[in-house]
C-alpha positions as CSV (number, residue, x, y, z in Angstrom):
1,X,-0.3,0.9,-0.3
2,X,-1.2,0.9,-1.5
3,X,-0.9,0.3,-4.4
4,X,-1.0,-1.4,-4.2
5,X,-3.1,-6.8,-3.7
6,X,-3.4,-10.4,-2.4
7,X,-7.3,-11.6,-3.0
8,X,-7.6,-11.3,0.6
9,X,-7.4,-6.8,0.2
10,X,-10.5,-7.3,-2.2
11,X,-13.7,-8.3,-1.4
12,X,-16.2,-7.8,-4.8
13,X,-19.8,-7.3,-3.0
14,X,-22.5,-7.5,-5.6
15,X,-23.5,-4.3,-4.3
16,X,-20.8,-2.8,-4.6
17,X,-20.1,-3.8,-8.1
18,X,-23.5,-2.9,-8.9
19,X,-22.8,0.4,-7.7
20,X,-19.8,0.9,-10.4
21,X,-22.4,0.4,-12.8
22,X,-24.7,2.9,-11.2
23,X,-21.6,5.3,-11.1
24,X,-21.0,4.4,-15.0
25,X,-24.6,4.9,-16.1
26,X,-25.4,8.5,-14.4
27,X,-22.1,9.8,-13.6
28,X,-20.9,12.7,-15.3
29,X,-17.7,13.6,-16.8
30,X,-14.3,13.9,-15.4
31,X,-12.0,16.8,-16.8
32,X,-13.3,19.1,-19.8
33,X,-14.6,15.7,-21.6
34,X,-18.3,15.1,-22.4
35,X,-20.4,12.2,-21.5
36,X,-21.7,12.3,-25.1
37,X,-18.3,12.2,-26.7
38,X,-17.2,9.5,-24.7
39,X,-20.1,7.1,-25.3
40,X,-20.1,7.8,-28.7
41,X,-16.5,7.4,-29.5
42,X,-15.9,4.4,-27.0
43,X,-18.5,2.7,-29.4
44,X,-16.5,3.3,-32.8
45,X,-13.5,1.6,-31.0
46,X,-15.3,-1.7,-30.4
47,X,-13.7,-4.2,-33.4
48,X,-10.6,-6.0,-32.0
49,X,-9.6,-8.1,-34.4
50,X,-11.0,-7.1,-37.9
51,X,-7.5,-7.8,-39.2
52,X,-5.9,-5.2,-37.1
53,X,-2.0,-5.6,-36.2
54,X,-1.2,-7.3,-32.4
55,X,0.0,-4.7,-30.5
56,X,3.5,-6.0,-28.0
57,X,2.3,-4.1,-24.6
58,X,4.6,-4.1,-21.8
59,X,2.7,-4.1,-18.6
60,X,3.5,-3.5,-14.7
61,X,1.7,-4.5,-12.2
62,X,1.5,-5.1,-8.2
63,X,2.8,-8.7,-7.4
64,X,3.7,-11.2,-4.9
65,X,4.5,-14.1,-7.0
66,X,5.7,-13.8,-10.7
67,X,3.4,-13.9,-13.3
68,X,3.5,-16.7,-15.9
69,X,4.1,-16.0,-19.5
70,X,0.4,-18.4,-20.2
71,X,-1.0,-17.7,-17.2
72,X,-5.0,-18.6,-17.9
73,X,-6.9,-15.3,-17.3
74,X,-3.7,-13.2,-19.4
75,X,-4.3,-15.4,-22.5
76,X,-7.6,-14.5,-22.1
77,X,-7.3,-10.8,-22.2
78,X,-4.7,-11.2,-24.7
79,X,-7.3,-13.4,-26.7
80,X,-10.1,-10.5,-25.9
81,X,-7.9,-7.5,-27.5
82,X,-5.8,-9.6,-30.0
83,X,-2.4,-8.4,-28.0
84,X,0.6,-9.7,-26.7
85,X,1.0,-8.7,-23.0
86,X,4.5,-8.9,-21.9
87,X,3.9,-8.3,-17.7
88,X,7.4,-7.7,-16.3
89,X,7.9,-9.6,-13.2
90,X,9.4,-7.3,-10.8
91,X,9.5,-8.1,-7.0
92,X,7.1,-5.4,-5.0
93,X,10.3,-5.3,-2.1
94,X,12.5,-4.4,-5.1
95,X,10.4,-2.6,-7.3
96,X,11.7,0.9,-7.8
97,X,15.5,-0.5,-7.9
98,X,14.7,-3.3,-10.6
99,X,12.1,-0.4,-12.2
100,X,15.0,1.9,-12.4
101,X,17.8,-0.6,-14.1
102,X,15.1,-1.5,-16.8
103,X,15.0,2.3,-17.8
104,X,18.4,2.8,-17.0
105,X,18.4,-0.2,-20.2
106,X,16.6,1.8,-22.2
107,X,13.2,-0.7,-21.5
108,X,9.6,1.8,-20.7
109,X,6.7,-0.3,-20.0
110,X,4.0,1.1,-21.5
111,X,1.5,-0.1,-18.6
112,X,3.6,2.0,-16.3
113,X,3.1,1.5,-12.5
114,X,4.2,4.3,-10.3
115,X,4.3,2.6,-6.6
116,X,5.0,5.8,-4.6
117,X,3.0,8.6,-5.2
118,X,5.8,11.3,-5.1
119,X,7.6,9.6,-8.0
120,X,5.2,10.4,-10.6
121,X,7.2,14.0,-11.1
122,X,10.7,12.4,-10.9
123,X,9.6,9.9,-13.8
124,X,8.1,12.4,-15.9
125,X,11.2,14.8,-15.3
126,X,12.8,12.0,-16.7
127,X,10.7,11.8,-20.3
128,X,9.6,8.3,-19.7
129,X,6.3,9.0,-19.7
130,X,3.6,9.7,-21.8
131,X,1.1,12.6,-21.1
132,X,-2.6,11.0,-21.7
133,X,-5.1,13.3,-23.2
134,X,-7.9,14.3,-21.4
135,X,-10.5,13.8,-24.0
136,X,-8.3,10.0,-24.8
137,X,-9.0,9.0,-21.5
138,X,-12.6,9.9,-21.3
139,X,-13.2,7.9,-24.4
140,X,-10.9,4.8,-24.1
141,X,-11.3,4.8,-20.4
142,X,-14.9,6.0,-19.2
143,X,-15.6,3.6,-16.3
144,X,-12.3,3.8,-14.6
145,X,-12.2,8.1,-15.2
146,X,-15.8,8.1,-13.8
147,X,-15.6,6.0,-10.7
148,X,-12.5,8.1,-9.8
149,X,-14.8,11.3,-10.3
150,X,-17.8,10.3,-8.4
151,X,-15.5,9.1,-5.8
152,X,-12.4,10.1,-5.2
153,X,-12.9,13.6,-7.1
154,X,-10.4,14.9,-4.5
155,X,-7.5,13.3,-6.3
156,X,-9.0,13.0,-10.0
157,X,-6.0,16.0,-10.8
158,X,-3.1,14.4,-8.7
159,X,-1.7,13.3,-12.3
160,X,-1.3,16.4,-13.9
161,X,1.9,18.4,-14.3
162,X,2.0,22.0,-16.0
163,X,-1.2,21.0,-17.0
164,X,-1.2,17.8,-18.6
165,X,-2.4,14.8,-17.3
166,X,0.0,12.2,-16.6
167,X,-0.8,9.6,-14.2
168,X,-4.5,8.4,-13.3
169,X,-4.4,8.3,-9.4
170,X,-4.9,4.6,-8.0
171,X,-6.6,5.5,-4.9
172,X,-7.1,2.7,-1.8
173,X,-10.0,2.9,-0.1
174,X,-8.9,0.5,2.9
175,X,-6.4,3.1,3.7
176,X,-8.5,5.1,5.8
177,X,-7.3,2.3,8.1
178,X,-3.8,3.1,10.1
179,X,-1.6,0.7,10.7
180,X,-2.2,-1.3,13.6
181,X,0.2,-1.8,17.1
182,X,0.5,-5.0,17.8
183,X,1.9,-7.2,20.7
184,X,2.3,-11.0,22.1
185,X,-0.6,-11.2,24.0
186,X,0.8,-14.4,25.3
187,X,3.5,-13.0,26.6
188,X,1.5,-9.7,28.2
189,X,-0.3,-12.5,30.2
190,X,2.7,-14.5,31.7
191,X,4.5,-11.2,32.8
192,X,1.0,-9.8,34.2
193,X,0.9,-6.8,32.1
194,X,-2.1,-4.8,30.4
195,X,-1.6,-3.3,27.1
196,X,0.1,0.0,27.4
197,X,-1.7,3.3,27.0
198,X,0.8,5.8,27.7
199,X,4.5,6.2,26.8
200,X,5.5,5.4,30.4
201,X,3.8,2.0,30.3
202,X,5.2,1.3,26.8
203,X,8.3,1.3,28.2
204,X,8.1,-1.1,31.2
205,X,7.0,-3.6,28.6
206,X,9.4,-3.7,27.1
207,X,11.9,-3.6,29.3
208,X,9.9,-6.7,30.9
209,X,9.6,-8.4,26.8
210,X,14.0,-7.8,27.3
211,X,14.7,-9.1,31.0
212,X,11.4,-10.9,32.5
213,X,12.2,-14.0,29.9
214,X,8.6,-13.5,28.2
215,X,8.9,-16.7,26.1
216,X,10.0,-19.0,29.3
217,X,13.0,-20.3,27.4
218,X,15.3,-19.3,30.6
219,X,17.5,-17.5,28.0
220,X,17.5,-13.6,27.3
221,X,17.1,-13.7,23.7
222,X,14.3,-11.4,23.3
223,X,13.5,-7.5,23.2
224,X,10.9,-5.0,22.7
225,X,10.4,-3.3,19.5
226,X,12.4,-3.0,16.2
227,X,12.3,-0.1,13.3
228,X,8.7,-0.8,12.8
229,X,7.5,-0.3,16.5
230,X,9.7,3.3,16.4
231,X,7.1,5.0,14.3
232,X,4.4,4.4,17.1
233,X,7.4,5.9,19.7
234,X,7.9,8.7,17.5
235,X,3.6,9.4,16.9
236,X,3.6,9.7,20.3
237,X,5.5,13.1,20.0
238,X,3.4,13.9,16.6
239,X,5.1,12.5,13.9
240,X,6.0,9.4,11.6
241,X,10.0,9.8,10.4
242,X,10.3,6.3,9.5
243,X,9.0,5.3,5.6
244,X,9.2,5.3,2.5
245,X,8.2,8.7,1.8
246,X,9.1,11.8,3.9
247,X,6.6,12.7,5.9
248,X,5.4,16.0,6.4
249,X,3.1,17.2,9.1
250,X,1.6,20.6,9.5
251,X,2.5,23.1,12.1
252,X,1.4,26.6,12.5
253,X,-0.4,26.7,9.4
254,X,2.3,25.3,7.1
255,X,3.8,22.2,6.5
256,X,6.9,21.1,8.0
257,X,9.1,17.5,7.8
258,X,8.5,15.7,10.7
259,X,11.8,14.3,11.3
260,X,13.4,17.8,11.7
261,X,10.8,19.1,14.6
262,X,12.7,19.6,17.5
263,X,10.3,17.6,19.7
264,X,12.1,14.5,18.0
265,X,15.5,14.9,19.8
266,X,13.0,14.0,23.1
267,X,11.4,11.0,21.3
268,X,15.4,10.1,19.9
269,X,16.7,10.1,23.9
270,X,13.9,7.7,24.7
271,X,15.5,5.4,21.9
272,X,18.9,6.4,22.5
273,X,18.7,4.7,26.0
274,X,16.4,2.1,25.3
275,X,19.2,0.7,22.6
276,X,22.5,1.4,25.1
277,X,19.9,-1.0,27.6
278,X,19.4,-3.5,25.2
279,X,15.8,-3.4,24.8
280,X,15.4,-2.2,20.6
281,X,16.6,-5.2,18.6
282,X,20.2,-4.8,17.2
283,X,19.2,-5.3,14.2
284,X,16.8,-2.4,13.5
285,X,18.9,-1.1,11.2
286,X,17.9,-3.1,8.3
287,X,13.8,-3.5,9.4
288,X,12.2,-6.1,10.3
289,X,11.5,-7.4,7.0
290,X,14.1,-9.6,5.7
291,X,12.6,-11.0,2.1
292,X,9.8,-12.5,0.7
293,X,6.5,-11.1,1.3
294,X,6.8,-7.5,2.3
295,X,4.4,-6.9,5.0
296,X,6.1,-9.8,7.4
297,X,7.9,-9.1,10.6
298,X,10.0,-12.0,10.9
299,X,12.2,-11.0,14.3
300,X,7.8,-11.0,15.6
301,X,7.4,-13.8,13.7
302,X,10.6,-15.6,15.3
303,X,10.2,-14.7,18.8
304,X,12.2,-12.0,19.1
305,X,10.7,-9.0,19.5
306,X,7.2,-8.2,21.5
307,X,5.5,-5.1,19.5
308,X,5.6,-4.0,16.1
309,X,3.7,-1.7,13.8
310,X,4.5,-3.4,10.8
311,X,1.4,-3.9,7.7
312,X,-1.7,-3.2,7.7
313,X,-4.7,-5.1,9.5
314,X,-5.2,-7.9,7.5
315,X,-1.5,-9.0,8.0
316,X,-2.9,-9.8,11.5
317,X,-5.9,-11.6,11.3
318,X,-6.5,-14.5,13.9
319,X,-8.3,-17.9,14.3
320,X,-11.9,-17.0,14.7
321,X,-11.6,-12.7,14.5
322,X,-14.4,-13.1,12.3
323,X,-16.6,-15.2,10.1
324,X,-16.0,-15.0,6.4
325,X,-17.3,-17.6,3.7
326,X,-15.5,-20.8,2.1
327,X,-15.9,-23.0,-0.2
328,X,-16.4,-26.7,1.2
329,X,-14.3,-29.5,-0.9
330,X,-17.9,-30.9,-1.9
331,X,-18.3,-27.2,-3.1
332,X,-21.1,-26.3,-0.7
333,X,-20.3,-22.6,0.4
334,X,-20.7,-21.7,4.0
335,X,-19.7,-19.2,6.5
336,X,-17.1,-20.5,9.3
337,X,-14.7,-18.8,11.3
338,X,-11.5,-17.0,9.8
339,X,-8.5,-18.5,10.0
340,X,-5.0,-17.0,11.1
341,X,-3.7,-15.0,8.2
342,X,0.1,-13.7,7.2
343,X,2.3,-13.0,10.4
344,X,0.1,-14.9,12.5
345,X,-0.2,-17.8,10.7
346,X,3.7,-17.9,10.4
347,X,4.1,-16.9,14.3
348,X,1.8,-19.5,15.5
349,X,3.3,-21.9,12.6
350,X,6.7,-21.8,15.2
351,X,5.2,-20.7,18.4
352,X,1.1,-22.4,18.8
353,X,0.3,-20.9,21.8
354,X,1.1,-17.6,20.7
355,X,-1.4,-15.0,20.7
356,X,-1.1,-10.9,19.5
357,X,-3.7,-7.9,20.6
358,X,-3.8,-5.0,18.9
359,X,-3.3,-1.6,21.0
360,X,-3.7,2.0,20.5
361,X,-1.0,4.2,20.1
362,X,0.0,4.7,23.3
363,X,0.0,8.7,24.8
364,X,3.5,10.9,24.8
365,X,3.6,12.7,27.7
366,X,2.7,16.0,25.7
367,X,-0.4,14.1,24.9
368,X,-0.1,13.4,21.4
369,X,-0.4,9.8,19.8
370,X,-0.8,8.2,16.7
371,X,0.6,5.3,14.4
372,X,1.4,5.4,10.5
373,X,-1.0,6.2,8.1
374,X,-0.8,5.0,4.1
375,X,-1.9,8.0,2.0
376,X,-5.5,7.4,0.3
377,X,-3.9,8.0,-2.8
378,X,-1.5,4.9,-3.1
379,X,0.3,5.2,-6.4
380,X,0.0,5.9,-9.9
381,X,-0.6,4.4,-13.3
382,X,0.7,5.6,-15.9
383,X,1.5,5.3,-20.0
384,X,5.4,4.5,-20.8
385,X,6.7,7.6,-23.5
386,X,7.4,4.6,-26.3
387,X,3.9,3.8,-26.1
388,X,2.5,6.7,-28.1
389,X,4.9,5.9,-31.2
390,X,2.6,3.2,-32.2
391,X,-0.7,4.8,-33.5
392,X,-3.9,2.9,-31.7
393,X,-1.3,2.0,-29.1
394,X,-2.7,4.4,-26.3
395,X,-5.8,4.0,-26.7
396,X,-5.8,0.3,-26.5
397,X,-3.7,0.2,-23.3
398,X,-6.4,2.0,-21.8
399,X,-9.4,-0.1,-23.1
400,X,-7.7,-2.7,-21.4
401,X,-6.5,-1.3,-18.1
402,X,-10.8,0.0,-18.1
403,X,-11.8,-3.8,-18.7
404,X,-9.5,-5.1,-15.9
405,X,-9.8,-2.4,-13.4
406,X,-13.9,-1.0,-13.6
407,X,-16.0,-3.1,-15.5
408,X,-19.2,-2.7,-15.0
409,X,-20.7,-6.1,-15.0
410,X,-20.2,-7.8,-12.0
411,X,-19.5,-11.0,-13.5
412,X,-16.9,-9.7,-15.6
413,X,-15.6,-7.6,-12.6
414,X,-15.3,-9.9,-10.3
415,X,-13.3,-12.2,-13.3
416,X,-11.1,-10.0,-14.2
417,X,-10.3,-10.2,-10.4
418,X,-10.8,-13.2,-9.3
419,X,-10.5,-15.5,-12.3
420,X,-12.8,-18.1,-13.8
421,X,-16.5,-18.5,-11.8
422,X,-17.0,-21.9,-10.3
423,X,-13.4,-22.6,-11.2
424,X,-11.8,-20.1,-9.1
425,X,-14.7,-18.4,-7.2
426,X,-18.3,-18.8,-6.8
427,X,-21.0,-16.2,-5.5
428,X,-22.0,-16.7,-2.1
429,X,-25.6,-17.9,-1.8
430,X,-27.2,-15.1,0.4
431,X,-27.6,-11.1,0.2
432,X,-25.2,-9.1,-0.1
433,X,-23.8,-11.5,-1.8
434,X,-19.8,-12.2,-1.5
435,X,-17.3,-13.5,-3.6
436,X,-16.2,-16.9,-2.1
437,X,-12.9,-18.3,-3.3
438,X,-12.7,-22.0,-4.2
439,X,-10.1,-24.8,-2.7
440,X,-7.1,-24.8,-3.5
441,X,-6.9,-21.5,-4.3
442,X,-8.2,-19.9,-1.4
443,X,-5.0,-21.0,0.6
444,X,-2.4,-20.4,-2.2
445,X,-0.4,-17.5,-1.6
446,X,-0.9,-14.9,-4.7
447,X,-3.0,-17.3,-6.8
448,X,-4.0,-14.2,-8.2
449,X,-0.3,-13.5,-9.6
450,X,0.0,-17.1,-10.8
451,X,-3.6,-17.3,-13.0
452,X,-3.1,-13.9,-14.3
453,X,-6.0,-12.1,-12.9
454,X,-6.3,-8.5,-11.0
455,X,-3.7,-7.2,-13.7
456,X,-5.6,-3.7,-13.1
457,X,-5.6,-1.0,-10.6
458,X,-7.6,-0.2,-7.2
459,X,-10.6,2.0,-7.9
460,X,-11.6,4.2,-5.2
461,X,-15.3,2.1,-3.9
462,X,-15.7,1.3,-0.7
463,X,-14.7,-2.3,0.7
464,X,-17.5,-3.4,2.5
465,X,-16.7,-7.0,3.0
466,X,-16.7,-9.4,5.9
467,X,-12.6,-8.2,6.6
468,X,-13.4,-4.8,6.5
469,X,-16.5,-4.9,8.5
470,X,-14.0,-6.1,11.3
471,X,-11.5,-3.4,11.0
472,X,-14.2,-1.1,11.3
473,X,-14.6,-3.0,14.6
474,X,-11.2,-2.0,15.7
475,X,-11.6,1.7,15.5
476,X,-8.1,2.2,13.3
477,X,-9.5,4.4,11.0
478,X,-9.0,6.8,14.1
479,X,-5.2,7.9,15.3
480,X,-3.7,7.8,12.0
481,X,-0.8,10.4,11.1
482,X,-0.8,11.0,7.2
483,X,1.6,12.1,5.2
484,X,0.6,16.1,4.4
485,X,2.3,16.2,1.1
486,X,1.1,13.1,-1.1
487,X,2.9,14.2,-4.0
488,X,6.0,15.5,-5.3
489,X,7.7,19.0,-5.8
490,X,10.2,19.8,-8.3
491,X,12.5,20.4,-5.0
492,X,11.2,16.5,-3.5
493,X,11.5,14.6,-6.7
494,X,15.5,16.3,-7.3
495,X,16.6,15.9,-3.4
496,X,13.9,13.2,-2.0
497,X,16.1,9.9,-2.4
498,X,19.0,11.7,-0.9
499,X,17.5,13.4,1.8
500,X,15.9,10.1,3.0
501,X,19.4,8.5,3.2
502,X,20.4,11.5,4.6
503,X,17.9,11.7,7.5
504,X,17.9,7.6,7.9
505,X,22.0,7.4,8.6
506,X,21.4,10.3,11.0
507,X,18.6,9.1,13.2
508,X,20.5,5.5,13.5
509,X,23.3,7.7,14.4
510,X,21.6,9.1,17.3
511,X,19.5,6.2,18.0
512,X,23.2,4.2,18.5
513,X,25.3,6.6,19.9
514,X,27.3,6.9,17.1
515,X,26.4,10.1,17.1
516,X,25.4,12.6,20.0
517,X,22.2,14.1,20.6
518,X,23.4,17.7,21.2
519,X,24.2,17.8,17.1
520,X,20.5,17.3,16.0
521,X,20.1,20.8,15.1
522,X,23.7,20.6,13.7
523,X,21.7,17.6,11.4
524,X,18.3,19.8,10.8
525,X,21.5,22.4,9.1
526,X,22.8,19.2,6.9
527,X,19.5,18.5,5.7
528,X,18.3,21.6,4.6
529,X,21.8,22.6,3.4
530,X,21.7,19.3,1.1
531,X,18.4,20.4,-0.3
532,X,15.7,20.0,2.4
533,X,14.8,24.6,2.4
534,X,14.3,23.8,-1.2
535,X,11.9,21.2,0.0
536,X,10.0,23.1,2.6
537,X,9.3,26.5,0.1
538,X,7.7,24.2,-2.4
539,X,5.5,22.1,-0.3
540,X,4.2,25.7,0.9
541,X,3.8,27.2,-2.0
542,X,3.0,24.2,-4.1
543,X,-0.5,24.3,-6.1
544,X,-1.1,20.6,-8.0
């Protein structure tokens, strides 16, 4: 996810922050460190600029809009630790790709961001990163290692390899949420149709979103469901084959790729004849994402498909779903309805009268369903391997990334998040109270990215604002399918990338015609020829 953060996915409760100081003040220790130690040591590392030298720290981060060089709340960290952060601005859509030519280059970061989960091995295969000693991040780090403990202690040793500990686990807590299904409820209504619950129902919508001219343009122009909307088609025979990731379920006690179960050659003839009828978009084949923003479904956006399973809940917010607070131009801060938010304000931006619903996954006829779920534990961050060269270096990456990430005063929490109080955000005037963000900002698209703030990680404490008091509403944190291997094998890091490419030119294949159905298993033999066994006996005998 996650992971991983437009100031709409966080929603600072004082409560909450209130509770990271609870966790900070009377949690115990993470690892073999001791709380002792830590306090003690963390306050012999207080001086930041008795004549010390400025550390150049490279820094990566989650963005949707570039990050300026001055941007306000950077110069003020930079100001805070006497350092010169250098974030590089690499675009989320592109961000292993552009990751990968900078080391190819011979650039680390030293604030390394891992964005998927079962890279961390790959990179540290690679000798790019740093291990991070246990005691070091105990001392230089206590509130972030803590909160992890006291809440997420399930994933505290995700980062370590052989033993060492290289990547502190960013985990999300919002994805206990699945991502939704979601149709034109407009054009449900003109064709008379209820939102489908079983497979069989799916697929006389769409056939009706293809032929029954659900937009009233008197042109057939539209179908039903893209690449996005497959995963729901394919959870309703168990599994999720479509992602970033390869996703493993478990059968019989032992894990097993999804996209090799045989039950997927019935899901595959379902799409095989949907797409000789014209009904899947023909343009599946390079998503439904087309730029910009990642989470948008522009062919939904533009009219031209009905369903899609694309992003996660908050992607799909309408006018009036809930009430959330604002900040009045004459600065008064009241609570009014929510307005539409990503691909709904862009559909309803072209199309006004448009209107989505979200459904469950519908019901395969062996009575399994289910749509997409993001693993809790979203990504990784990590120390670069030049890093370490520079004596103090480590340790003052880490003082930073605990300042911006899990402080715990709320006031400087929620600015190291938000930005500058009453400039940028303002408390809310009744209990629990809210962070409210202030015009313009609260309509500007990543103004997060643009003033510098949120330059830190997710911490694993439950959201419980106004948003996520609505998807709790909607019941997706039931029906998920999760990904049963979070992170890498030896086997996953050396064959993943191919084997995804492998298994993604094959299912388009089938899903075409290009290539006939009767050679699936001929495909399962191609895949675990080309590395995929390997694969399978580590992810059952793995032990992280």
């Amino acid at each position: 996810m996650n992971t991983k953060k437009l100031y709409h996915d966080k929603l600072f409760l004082t409560t909450v922050l209130l509770t990271i100081a609870a966790v900070v003040l009377g949690g115990c220790d993470l690892l073999s460190g001791t709380r002792a130690i830590a306090e003690r040591q963390q306050g012999e590392v207080i001086d930041t600029d008795a004549g010390k030298a400025k550390y150049h720290i490279s820094w990566t981060l989650h963005q949707n809009v570039p990050v300026p060089r001055d941007a306000e709340m950077l110069k003020a960290v930079e100001e805070q630790y006497g350092v010169d952060l250098d974030v590089w601005n690499l675009e989320n859509n592109k961000y292993e790709s552009l990751l990968d030519m900078k080391l190819a280059q011979g650039a680390i970061p030293d604030l390394f961001r891992i964005r998927q989960p079962q890279d961390l091995l790959k990179y540290q295969q690679q000798g790019v990163l740093a291990e991070i000693p246990v005691k070091t991040l105990n001392t230089y780090a206590p509130n972030l290692m803590r909160i992890i403990h006291e809440r997420a202690p399930a994933y505290e040793q995700a980062g370590v390899i052989d033993g060492r500990y290289y990547g502190i686990p960013v985990i999300n807590p919002t994805n206990i949420y699945r991502t939704p299904v979601v149709y034109r409820q407009d054009w449900l209504d003109k064709l008379g149709l209820p939102v489908p619950q079983t497979l069989a129902e799916f697929e006389k919508v769409i056939y009706a979103f293809t032929y029954d001219d659900p937009d009233g343009n008197g042109v057939q122009d539209t179908y039903g469901l893209s690449s996005e909307g497959m995963n729901v088609v394919f959870g309703a025979f168990g599994q999720i084959v479509f992602a970033d990731q390869l996703y493993f379920g478990t059968k019989d006690g032992k894990k097993a790729i999804g996209a090799l179960e045989p039950e997927m050659k019935e899901a595959l003839t379902y799409l095989r004849k949907w797409y000789k009828d014209g009904v899947i978009d023909p343009e599946f084949v390079t998503g439904e994402n087309k730029g910009g923003y990642k989470h948008l479904s522009h062919p939904f956006i533009n009219g031209k498909i009905g369903m899609t399973s694309m992003g996660n809940y908050y992607h799909w917010i309408q006018d009036g779903d809930y009430e959330d607070w604002h900040v009045e131009r004459g600065g008064k801060v009241v609570k009014s309805p929510v307005q539409a938010a990503f691909n709904v304000k862009e559909l309803t931006a072209k199309f006004p009268e448009a209107k989505v619903v979200f459904g469950k996954p519908f019901t395969g006829p062996h009575g399994q369903h289910g749509s997409k779920g993001n693993d809790m534990l979203m990504s990784f961050t990590a120390i670069g391997a030049d890093a370490v060269k520079e004596p103090g270096k480590l340790e003052m990456i880490l003082r930073i990334l605990d300042e911006v990430s899990a402080n715990p005063d709320p006031h400087k929490a929620a600015s190291m998040t938000y930005g500058v109080e009453n400039k940028h955000w303002v408390w809310t005037p009744t209990e629990p109270r809210n962070i409210a963000i202030m015009p313009p900002y609260d309509t500007m698209f990543g103004y997060q990215n643009t003033i510098g703030a949120n330059i830190g990680m997710t911490i694993p404490l439950k959201q419980t604002g106004e948003r996520e008091q609505w998807a709790a509403t909607l019941h997706l944190d039931q029906d998920g399918i999760y990904n049963a291997l979070e992170v890498a094998t030896p086997a996953l890091a050396k064959y993943g990338d191919s084997l995804i490419r492998l298994k993604n030119k094959a299912y388009i294949a089938f899903i075409t015609g290009e290539r006939p159905l009767s050679e699936f298993d001929e495909f399962v033999q191609e895949f675990m020829s080309a590395g995929g066994a390997d694969v399978v006996k580590e992810a059952n005998a793995w032990k992280q």
